[in-house]
C-alpha positions as YAML, in Angstrom:
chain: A
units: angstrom
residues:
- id: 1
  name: UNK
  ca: [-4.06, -27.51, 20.61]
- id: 2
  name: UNK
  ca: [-2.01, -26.41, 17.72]
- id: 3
  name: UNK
  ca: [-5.18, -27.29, 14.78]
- id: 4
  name: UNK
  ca: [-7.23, -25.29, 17.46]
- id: 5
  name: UNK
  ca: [-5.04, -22.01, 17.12]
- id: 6
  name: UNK
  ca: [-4.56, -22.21, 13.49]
- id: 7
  name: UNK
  ca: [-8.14, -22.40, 12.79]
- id: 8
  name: UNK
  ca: [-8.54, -19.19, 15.17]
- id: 9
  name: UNK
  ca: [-6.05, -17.35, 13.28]
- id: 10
  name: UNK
  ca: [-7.39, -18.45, 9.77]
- id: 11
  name: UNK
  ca: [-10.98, -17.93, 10.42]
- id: 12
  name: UNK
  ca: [-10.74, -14.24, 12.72]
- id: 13
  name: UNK
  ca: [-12.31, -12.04, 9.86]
- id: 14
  name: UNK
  ca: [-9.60, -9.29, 10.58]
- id: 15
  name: UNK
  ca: [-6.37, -11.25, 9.84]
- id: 16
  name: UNK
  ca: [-8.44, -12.65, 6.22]
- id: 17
  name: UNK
  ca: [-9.03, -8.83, 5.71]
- id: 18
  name: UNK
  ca: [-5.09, -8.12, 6.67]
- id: 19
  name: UNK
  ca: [-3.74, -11.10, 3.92]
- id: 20
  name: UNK
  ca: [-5.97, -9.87, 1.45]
- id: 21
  name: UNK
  ca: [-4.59, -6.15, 1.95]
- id: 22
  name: UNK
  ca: [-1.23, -7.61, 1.82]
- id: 23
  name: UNK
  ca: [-2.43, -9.70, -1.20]
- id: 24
  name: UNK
  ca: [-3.76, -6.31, -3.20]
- id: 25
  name: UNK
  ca: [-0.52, -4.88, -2.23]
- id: 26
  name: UNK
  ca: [2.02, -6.95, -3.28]
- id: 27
  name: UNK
  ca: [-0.05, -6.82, -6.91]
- id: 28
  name: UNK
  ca: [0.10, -3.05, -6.47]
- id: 29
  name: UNK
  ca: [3.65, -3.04, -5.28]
- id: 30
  name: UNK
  ca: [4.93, -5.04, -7.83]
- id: 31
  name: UNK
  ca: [3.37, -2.24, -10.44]
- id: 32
  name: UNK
  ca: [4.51, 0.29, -8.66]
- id: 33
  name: UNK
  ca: [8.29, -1.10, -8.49]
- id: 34
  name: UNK
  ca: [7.95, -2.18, -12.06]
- id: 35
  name: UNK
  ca: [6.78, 1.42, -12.94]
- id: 36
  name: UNK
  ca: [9.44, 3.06, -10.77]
- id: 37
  name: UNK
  ca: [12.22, 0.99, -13.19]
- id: 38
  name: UNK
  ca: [10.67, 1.71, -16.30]
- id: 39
  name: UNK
  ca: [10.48, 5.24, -15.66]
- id: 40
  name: UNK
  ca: [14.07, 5.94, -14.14]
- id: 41
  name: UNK
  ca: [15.86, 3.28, -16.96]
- id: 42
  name: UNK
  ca: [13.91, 4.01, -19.70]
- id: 43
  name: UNK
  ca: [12.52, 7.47, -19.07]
- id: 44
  name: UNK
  ca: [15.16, 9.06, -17.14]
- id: 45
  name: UNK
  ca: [13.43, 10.29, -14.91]
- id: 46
  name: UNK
  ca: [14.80, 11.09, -11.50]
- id: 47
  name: UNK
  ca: [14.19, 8.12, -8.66]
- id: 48
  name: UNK
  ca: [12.26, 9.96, -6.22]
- id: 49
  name: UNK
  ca: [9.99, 11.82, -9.09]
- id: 50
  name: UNK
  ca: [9.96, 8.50, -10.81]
- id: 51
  name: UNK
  ca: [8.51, 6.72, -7.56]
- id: 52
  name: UNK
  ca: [6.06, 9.23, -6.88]
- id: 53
  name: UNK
  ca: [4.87, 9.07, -10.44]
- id: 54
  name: UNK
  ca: [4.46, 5.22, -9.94]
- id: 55
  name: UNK
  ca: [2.97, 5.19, -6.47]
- id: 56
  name: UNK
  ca: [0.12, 7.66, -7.10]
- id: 57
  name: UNK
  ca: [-0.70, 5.53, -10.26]
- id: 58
  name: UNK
  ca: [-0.88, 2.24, -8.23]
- id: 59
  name: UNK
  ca: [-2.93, 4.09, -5.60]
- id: 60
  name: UNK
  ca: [-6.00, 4.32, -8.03]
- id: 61
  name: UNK
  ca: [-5.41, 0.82, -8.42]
- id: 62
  name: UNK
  ca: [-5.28, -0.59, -4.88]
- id: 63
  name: UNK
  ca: [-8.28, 1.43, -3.89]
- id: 64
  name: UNK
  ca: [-10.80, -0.19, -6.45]
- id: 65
  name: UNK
  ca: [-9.01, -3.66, -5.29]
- id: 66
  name: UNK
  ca: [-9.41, -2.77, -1.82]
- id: 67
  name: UNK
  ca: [-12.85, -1.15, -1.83]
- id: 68
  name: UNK
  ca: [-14.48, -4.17, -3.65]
- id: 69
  name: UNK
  ca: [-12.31, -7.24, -3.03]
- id: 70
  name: UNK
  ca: [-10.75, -6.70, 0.63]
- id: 71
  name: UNK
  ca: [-13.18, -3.99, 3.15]
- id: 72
  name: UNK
  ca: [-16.31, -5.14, 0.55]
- id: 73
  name: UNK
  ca: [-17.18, -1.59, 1.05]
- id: 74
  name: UNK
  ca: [-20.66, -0.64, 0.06]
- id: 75
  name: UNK
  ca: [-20.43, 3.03, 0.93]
- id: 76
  name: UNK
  ca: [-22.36, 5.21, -1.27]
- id: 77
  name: UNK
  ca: [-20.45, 8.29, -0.89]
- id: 78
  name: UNK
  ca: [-17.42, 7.03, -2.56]
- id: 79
  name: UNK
  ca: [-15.78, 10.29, -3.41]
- id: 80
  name: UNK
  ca: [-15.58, 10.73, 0.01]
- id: 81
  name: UNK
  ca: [-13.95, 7.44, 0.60]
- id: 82
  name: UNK
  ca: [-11.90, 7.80, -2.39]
- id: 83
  name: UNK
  ca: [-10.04, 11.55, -0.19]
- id: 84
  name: UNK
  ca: [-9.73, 9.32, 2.69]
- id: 85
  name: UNK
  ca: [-7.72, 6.40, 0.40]
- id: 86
  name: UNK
  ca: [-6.05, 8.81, -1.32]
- id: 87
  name: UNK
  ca: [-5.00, 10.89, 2.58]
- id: 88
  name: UNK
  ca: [-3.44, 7.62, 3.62]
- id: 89
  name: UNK
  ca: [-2.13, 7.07, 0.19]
- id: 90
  name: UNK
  ca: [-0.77, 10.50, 0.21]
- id: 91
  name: UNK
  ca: [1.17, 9.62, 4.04]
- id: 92
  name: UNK
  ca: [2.00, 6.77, 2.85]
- id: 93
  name: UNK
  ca: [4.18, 8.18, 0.01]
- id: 94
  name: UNK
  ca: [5.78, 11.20, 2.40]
- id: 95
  name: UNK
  ca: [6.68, 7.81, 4.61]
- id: 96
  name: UNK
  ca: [7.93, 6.33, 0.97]
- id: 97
  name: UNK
  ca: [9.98, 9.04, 0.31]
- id: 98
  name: UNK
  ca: [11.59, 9.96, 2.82]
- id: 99
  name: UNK
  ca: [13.00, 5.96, 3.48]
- id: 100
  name: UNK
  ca: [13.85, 5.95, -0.01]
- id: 101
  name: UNK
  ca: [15.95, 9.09, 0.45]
- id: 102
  name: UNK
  ca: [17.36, 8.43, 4.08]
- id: 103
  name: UNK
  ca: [18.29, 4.76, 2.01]
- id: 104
  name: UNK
  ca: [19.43, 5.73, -0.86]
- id: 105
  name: UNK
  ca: [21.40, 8.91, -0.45]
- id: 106
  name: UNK
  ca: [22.36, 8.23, 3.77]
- id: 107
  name: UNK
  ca: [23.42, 4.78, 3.19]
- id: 108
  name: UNK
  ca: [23.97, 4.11, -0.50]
- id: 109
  name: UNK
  ca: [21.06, 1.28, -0.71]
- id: 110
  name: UNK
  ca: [20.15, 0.88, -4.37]
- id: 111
  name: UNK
  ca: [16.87, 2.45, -5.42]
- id: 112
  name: UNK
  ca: [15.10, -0.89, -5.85]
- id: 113
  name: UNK
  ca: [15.96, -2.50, -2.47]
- id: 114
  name: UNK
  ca: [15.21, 0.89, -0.63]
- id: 115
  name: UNK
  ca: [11.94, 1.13, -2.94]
- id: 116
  name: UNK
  ca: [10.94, -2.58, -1.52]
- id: 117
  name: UNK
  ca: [12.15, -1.49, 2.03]
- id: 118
  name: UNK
  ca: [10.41, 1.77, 1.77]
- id: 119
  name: UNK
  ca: [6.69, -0.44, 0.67]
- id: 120
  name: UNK
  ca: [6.78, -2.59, 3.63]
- id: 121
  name: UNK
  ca: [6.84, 0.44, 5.86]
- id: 122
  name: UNK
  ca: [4.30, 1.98, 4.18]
- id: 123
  name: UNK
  ca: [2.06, -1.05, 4.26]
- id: 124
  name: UNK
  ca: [1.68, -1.24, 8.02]
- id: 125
  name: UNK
  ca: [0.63, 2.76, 8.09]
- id: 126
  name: UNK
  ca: [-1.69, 2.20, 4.99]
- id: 127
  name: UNK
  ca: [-3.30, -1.04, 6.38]
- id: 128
  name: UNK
  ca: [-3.78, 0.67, 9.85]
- id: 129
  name: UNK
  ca: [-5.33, 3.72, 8.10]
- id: 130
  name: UNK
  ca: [-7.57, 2.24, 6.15]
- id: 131
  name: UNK
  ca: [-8.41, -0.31, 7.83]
- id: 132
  name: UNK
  ca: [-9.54, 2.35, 10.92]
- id: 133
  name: UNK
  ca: [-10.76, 5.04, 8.87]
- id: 134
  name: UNK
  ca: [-11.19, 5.05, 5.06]
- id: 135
  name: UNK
  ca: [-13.05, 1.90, 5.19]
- id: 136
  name: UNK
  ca: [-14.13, 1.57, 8.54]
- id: 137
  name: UNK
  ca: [-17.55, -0.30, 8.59]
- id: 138
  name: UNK
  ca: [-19.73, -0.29, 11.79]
- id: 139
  name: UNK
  ca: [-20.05, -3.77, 12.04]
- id: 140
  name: UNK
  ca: [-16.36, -4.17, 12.86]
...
């Protein structure tokens, strides 16, 4: 019983699609946190200006990883696709943000805890969004 749920889980198309999301993410979150220190330690710049910076970059990123490797989109009318990534994207940092602040200036949470707290909230909206609409394929 056990093998036969594991091999359910492991072979339903939408939970491969969901690790390899997570999978582009983590790569893109681990940029994006890397950036965010560079930039506020070495560029003093201010945290939320610095993670903004550093998400936006890692958005171009994630959506060439995501559009090839994880949806295999073959949509033509990429520029399109590319507002829709970038909408979510763009949601996705307001959500950033605003945990990041309610963290770090509510509770005192240092920037790089809240900043991996803060991706982990974003991930379910940005999974969910693109998953349903920036790449949504008819066959699914």
């Amino acid at each position: 019983m056990k093998k036969n749920i594991l091999s359910a889980i492991f072979t339903n198309e939408s939970f491969i699609r969901f690790i390899k999301y997570t999978l582009v993410g983590t790569c893109s979150s681990t940029l994006d946190v890397g950036g965010l220190y560079v930039l506020v330690q070495y560029g003093h710049v201010s945290v939320l200006v610095a993670a903004t910076i550093s998400y936006i970059v890692t958005a171009f990123i994630g959506y060439l990883l995501n559009r090839i490797w994880t949806f295999k989109s073959n949509d033509t009318k990429y520029e399109i696709q590319f507002v829709k990534y970038l909408t979510v994207s763009l949601i996705g940092l307001l959500f950033n943000n605003i945990t990041m602040f309610i963290l770090i200036d509510a509770m005192n949470v240092w920037y790089i805890f809240s900043k991996i707290y803060a991706l982990l909230v974003v991930l379910i909206w940005t999974y969910w969004g693109n998953n349903k609409w920036t790449f949504k394929s008819k066959n699914r």
